[in-house]
N, C-alpha and C positions, 0 to 999 in steps of 0.2 A: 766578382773579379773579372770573369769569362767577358761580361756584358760590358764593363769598363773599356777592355782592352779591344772589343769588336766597336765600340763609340772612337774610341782615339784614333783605331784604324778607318773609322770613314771618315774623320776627320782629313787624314796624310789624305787619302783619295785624294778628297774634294780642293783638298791646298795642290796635288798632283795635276791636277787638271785644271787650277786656274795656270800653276806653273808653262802645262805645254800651251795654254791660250796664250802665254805674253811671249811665248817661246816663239809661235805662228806672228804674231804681230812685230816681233823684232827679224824675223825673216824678213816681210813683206817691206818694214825698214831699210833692210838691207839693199833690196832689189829698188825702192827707191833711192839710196846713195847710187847705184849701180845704174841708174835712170839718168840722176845729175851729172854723173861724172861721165859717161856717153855725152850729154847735154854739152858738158862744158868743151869736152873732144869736138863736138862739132863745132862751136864756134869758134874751137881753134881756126880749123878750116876755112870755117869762113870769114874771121876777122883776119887780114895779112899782116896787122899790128899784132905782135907777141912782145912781149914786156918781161923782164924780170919778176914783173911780182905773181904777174896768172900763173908761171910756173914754176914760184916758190909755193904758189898755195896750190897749184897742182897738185906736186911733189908730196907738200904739207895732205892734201886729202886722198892724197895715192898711199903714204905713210900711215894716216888714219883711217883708212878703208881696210887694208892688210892689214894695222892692229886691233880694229874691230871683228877681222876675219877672223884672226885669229882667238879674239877673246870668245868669240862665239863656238870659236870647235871645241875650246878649252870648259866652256859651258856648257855644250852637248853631249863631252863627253861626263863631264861630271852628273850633272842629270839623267843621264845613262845609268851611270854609276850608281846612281841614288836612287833608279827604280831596280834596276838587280837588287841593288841590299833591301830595298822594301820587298820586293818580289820575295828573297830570299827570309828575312823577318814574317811577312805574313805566310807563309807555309809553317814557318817552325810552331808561330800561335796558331793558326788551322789546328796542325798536330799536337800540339798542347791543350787545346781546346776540345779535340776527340777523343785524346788520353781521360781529360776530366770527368768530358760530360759520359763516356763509358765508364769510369770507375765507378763514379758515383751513383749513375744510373743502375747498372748492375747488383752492385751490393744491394742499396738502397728498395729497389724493385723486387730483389730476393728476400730483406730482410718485412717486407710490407707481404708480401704474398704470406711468408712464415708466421706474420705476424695478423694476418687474417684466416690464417687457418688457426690459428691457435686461439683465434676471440672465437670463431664459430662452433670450436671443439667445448671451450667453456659454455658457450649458448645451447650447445646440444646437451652437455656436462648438466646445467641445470635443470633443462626439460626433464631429461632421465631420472634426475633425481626425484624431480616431482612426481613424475610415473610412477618408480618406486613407491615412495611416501603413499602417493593416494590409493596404488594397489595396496600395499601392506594393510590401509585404514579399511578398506575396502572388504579384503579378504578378511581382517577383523573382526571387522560386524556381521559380517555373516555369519563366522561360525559364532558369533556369540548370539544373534540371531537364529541361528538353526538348535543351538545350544538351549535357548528358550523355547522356542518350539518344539523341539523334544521333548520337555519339560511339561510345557503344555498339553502336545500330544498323549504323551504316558496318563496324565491328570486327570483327561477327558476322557480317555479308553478304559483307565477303572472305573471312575465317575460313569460311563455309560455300561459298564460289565456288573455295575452295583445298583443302578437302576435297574438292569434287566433280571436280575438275582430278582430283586425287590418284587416287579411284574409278575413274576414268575411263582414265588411263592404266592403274593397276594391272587394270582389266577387259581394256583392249586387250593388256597384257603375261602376264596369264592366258588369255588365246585364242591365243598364239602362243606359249606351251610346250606349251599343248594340242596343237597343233597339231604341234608337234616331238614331245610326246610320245606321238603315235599313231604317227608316224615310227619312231620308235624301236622302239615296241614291235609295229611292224610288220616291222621287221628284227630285232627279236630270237624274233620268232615266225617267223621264213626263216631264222634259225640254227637253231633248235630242230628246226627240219624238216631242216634240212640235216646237223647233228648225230645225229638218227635216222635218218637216210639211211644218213649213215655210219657209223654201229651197226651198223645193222639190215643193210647190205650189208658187214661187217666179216668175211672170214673166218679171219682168220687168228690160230685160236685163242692164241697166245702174246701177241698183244696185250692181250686179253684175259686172257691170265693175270698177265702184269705187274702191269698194272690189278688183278686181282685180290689179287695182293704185296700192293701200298702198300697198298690198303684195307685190307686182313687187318693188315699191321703197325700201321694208323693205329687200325684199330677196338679193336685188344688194347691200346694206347697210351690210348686214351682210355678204355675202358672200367675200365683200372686207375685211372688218373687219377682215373675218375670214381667209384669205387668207393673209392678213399681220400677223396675229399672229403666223400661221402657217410658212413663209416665218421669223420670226422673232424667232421663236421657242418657245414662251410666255408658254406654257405650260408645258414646260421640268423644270427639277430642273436645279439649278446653274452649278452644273458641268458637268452636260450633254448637258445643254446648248451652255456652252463654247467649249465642245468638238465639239460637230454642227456645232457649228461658225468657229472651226479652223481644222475642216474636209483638206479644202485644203493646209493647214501648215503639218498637220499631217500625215502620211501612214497606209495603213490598214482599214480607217475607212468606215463602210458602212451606219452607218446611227442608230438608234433606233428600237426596236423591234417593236413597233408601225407606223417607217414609213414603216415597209418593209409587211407588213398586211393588209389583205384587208377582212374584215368581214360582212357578210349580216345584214343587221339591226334588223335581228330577235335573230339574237346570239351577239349583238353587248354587251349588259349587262352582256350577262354569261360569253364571252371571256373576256372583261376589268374586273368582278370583279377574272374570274380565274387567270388571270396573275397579277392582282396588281401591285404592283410596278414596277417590269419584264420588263411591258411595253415602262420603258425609260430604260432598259440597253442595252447598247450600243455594237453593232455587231463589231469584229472587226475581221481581217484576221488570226493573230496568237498572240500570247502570245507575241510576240514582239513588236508589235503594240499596244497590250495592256499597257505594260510597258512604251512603250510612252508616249502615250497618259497619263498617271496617274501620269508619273513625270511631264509631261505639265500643269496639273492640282495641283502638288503640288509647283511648280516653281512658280509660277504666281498665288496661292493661291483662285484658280480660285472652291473650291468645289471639290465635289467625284461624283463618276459616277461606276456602276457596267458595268465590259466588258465582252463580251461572245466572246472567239477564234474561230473561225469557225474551227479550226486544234484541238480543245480540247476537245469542246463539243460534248457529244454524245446522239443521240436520246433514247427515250423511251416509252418502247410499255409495255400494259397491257398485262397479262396473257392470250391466245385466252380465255381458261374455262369461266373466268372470263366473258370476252367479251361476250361472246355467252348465260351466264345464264342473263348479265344485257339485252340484245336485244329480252327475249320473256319476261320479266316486260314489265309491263301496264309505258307509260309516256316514256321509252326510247325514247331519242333523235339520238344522235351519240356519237363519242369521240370530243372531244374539240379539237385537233389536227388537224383534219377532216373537221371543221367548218370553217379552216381560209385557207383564199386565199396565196400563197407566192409561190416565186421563188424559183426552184427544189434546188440551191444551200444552201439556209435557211430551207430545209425545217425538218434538224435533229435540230435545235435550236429550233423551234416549238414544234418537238416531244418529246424533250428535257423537255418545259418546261407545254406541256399540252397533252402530249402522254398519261399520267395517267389519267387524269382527265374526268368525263361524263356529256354530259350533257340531263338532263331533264326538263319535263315540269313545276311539282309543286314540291315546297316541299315533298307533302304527298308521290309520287310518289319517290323520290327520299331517302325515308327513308325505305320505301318498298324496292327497291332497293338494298341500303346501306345492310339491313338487309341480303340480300336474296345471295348479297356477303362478307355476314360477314364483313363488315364493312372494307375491305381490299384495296380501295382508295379513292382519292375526286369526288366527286359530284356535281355539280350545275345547279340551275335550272334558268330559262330565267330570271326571273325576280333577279338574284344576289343571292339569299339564297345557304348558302354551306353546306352539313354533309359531315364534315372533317372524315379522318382514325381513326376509333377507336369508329364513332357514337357521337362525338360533333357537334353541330350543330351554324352557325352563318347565324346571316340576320336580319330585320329591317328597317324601315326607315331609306333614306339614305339623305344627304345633295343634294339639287339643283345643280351638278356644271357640269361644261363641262370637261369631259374627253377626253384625246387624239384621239382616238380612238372614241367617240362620236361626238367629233369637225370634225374629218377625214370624218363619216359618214355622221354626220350631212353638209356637206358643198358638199358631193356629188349628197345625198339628194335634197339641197337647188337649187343646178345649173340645176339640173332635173326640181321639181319644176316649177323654172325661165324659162325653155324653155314652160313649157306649161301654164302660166299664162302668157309669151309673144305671145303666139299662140291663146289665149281666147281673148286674148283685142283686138287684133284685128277682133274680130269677137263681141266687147260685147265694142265699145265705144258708143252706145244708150241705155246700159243699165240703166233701172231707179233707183234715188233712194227712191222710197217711203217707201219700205220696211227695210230703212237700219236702223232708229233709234229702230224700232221694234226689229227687229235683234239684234242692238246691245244693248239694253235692255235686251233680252232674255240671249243673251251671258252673260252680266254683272252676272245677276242675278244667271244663272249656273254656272259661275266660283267663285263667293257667296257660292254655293250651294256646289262646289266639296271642296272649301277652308275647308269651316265647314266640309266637309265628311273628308277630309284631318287631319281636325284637332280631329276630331274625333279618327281618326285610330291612331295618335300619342297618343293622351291620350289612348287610350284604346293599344296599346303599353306598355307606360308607365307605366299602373296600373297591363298589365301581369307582367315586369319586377320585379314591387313593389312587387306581389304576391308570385313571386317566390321565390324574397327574405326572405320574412316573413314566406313563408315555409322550404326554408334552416333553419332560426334561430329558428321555431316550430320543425323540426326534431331534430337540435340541442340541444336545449331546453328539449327535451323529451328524446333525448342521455344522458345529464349530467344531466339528472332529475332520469334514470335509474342506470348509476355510481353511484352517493348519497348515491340512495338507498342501491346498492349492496356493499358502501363502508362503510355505515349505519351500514348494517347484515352482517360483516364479521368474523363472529364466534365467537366472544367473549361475554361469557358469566356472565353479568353481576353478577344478582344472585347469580350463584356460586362464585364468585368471593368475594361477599360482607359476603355470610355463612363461606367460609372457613377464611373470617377472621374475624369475630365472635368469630368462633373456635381457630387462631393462639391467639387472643386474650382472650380467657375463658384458655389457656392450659400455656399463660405466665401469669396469674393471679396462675393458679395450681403451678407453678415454683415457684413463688415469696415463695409463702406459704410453700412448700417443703423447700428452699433455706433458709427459716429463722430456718427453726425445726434444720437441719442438721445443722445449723450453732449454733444453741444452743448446740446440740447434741456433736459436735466435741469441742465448748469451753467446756464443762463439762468432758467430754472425758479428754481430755487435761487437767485438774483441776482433775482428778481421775489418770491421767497419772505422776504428778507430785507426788504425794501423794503414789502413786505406788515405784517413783524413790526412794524416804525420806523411804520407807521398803527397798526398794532392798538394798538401801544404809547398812543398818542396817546387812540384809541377809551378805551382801559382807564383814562385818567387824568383823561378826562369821566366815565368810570361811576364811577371813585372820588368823582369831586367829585359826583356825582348823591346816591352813597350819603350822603355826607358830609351834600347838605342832606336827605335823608330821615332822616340819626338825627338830626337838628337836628329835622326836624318830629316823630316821637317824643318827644324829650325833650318838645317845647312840647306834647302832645296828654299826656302824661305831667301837666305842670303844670294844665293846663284840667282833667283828669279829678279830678286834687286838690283845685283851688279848686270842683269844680261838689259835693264832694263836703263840703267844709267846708259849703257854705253850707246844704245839703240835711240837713246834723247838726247845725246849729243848734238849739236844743230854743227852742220856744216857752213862752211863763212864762204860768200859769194866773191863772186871774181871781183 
C-alpha cells in the first residue's frame, strides 16, 4: 500500500511541474498581449486616423487583457492552493508512511531476532542431546568393558596363581626323585662294584664257561636272526624295501645310505640320529634310474622311497671359520661327515647329507659351541641330543629299538664277540658254577636297580617337560594379565566423561527453560503483532483516503492547467 501511495504521489509531482511549465508559458503569453497592446498604442500615435472601431477593439482587448489578468490571479492563486494541500497531504503520508514502516519494522525485527534465537536454542537443544546420548553410550561400554576385564583379569590371575601352584609342586616333586635318583644310582654303582668284585674274584673257571655257553648260543642265535633280517631287508620301509629286492630287475641301483656306511660304535648314535631318515634313501646312478625305479614302485603300488642320483647330488662343507672356532671349544668331536667310513664314489652323498653337521661330546658342550658359532648349523652329541640352526634344541628318552645302522654294528660287534667267546670256551670247559646263581642274582637285582634309575630319569623327564609347559602358560598368563591391564588403562577418562555430562545435562535443563520463556515471548509477540496489523490496517485506510484527496487535487490542478491554458490561446483580433 506504502509503495502504491509513494507511485501516485510522483505521479501529482510530475503532473505539478508540467502544471507550473504551462503556467510559465501562459505568463510569457501574457507579456506578449502586453507587447501587442503597447504595439497597437503606438500606432495610435502614429496614425492621426482614430476610428470607432480600433477603439472598440481597443476597449474589447483592454477588457480582455484585464479579464485574462484576472483569470490568471484567480489560477495562481488556486494552484497555490493546490500545492499547500499537496504540500499538506504529502506530510500526513510521509507520517503515515513512518507510523507503518516503524510498526511493523519493529515488532516484526523483534519478533525474527526472538525467533532466531529460539531456532539456535533448538540446534544447540539437539547437539546436547546427542552429547548426552553418545556420552551415556559411551560411559556404557566402558563399564561393561572394564566389567569384562575385570572378569578376565580375575580369570588370568587364578589361571596364572594355579600354574604357578602347579610349577611349584612339580619343582618340589622333581628335587625328590632327584634325590631318590641319586639313591639309586648310587646303589646301582655298589652293585656294579660289587658285581666286579665278584668277577674279578671268580675262580671257578666253569662258571665262566657256562656263562660262556649261553652267550655263544645267544650270540650264534642272534647273529643268524640278524643276518636273515638283514639279508631280508626287515628293517627298511616298504618301498625301499621293494626297491632292495628288485635291485637286480632295476638299473642304477646301489643300495641304501645305510648299507653303503660303515660307522665306529662310538659315533654309531650321533650318525643314525643325524641322518634320520636319510638313512634308507636310496643311492642311485642318475636321475634316470631314479625315475625308474619310482615308476616301479608306483606300478606295482609297492610304497615310496627317497633316491639320491649320484650325477645330482652335491657335497657339503662348512665354512673353514666356522670349522676352526668349533675345534678350540671344550667337547669338539669332528664333523659327522668325517666319522663315517664309505666308498671314495659315495663320498659327496655323505658330505651332502652330514658335511654340516658336528659332532660333540655333551649337550652342554654342544651349546657352548652352537653359541660360540652363532647358532649357524647342527650339532650332536654321542648320545643323540641335537641344537638345531637357530639354537632349538631336541633329545630325550628314546624308544628301545634296533636301528639300521645299530643292527649293521650291532652284528659286527656280535661276530667279534663270537670269536672270542669261542676262543674262552675252549679254554674255560672246567669252569665252575658255584658262583653263577650269586651272579645272577646280583645281575637280577642291578637290572632292578638300573630299570628304577631308568624309570626314574623318564619321570623326571617327564615333570621337566610338564614344567616347562606350565611356564610357557605362567609367562603367558602374565602376557595377557599385562594386555588387560594396558587395555584396562587406555586413556579413557571415566570421570571426566561422567561431569561433562552432568554439565551437557544441567545446560539442556537451562535450554528447556530458555525454550519455554521465548516461546511465550514470541506467542505474545505475535498476539502484539496482530493487534499491530488491526492499527496499521486502520493507518493504511487514512493513507488511502489521503491518496484519494490527492488524486482529487490532480484531477482539479489538471482542470486549472486547462482553463489557464484556454484563456492564454485565445488569439487576439487585429485592428
Amino acid at each position: 500500500m506504502i509503495q502504491t501511495a509513494k507511485g501516485k504521489r510522483y505521479e501529482i509531482d510530475q503532473q505539478l511541474e508540467k502544471v507550473n511549465q504551462k503556467l510559465i508559458e501562459s505568463t510569457e503569453q501574457v507579456e506578449k498581449l502586453s507587447g501587442q497592446y503597447q504595439l497597437i498604442e503606438e500606432r495610435q500615435k502614429n496614425q492621426s486616423q482614430a476610428n470607432a472601431r480600433i477603439e472598440e477593439e481597443q476597449a474589447a482587448l483592454e477588457r480582455q487583457q484585464a479579464q485574462l489578468e484576472k483569470d490568471m490571479q484567480a489560477v495562481e492563486r488556486t494552484i497555490s492552493d493546490l500545492k499547500e494541500k499537496r504540500k499538506t497531504l504529502n506530510h500526513h503520508i510521509q507520517k503515515l508512511e513512518d507510523q507503518l514502516y516503524q510498526s511493523d519494522e519493529s515488532i516484526e525485527e523483534t519478533l525474527e531476532q526472538s525467533k532466531d534465537t529460539y531456532y539456535q536454542l533448538m540446534t544447540e537443544q539437539a547437539d546436547v542431546n546427542n552429547d548426552i546420548r553418545f556420552l551415556t553410550r559411551t560411559i556404557d561400554e566402558h563399564k561393561v568393558k572394564q566389567s569384562r576385564l575385570d572378569s578376565r583379569l580375575t580369570e588370568a590371575y587364578n589361571q596364572l596363581k594355579e600354574a604357578q601352584h602347579q610349577i611349584e609342586t612339580m619343582s618340589q616333586q622333581r628335587h625328590d626323585k632327584q634325590q631318590r635318583m641319586q639313591a639309586v644310582q648310587q646303589q646301582s654303582e655298589q652293585f656294579e662294584n660289587e658285581l666286579a668284585q665278584i668277577q674279578q674274584n671268580q675262580k671257578d673257571d666253569e662258571s665262566r664257561l657256562y656263562q660262556a655257553y649261553r652267550y655263544n648260543d645267544k650270540l650264534k642265535s642272534r647273529i643268524e636272526s640278524m643276518k636273515i633280517r638283514e639279508e631280508d631287508f626287515s628293517h627298511f620301509y616298504q618301498g625301499v624295501k621293494a626297491v632292495l629286492q628288485a635291485k637286480n630287475q632295476l638299473t642304477g641301483i646301489h643300495g641304501a645310505v645305510a648299507q653303503q656306511i660303515n660307522v665306529s660304535n662310538e659315533y654309531t648314535t650321533a650318525i643314525e640320529t643325524a641322518l634320520g631318515a636319510t638313512t634308507q634313501h636310496v643311492i642311485v646312478t642318475d636321475e634316470r634310474a631314479a625315475r625308474e625305479a619310482i615308476n616301479y614302485l608306483k606300478t606295482k603300488r609297492l610304497g615310496r622311497a627317497t633316491f639320491l642320483p649320484l650325477s645330482v647330488i652335491k657335497g657339503k662343507k662348512l665354512d673353514v671359520s666356522l670349522v676352526r672356532i668349533a675345534e678350540q671349544q671344550a667337547g669338539f668331536i669332528t664333523i659327522a661327515s668325517d666319522a663315517v667310513q664309505v666308498d671314495a664314489q659315495y663320498r659327496h652323498i655323505i658330505d651332502n647329507l652330514l658335511g654340516r653337521t658336528l659332532i660333540v661330546d655333551t649337550l652342554k658342550h654342544a651349546n657352548e659351541i652352537a653359541r660360540a658359532i652363532q647358532y649357524k648349523t647342527r650339532i650332536v652329541t654321542l648320545e643323540g641330543e641335537i641344537v638345531n640352526p637357530g639354537g632349538s634344541m631336541t633329545g630325550g628318552g628314546t624308544q628301545q629299538r634296533q636301528t639300521i645302522l645299530g643292527q649293521k654294528d650291532e652284528l659286527n660287534r656280535l661276530q667279534a664277540q663270537l670269536k672270542q667267546y669261542v676262543a674262552q670256551t675252549q679254554a674255560l670247559e672246567q669252569a665252575c658254577q658255584k658262583r653263577k646263581k650269586e651272579q645272577d642274582d646280583l645281575s637280577q637285582r642291578y637290572v632292578e636297580v638300573q630299570q628304577q634309575y631308568n624309570q626314574l630319569k623318564r619321570e623326571l623327564h617327564d615333570l621337566a617337560l610338564a614344567i616347562d609347559r606350565y611356564t610357557e602358560i605362567e609367562q603367558r598368563l602374565k602376557n595377557e594379565h599385562e594386555e588387560f591391564e594396558f587395555e584396562k588403562n587406555d586413556g579413557y577418562q571415566a570421570d571426566k566423561s561422567e561431569a561433562t555430562l552432568v554439565a551437557k545435562q544441567k545446560r539442556k535443563d537451562e535450554i528447556e527453560k530458555e525454550l519455554n520463556a521465548l516461546d511465550a515471548q514470541i506467542k505474545a509477540m505475535t498476539e502484539k503483532n496482530k493487534e499491530g496489523k488491526v492499527q496499521t490496517t486502520q493507518l493504511q485506510q487514512q493513507l488511502h483516503q489521503y491518496q484519494s484527496d490527492l488524486a482529487v487535487i490532480k484531477e482539479r490542478l489538471t482542470t486549472q492547467q486547462q482553463l489557464s491554458l484556454i484563456h492564454i490561446s485565445e488569439p487576439t483580433r487585429p485592428y
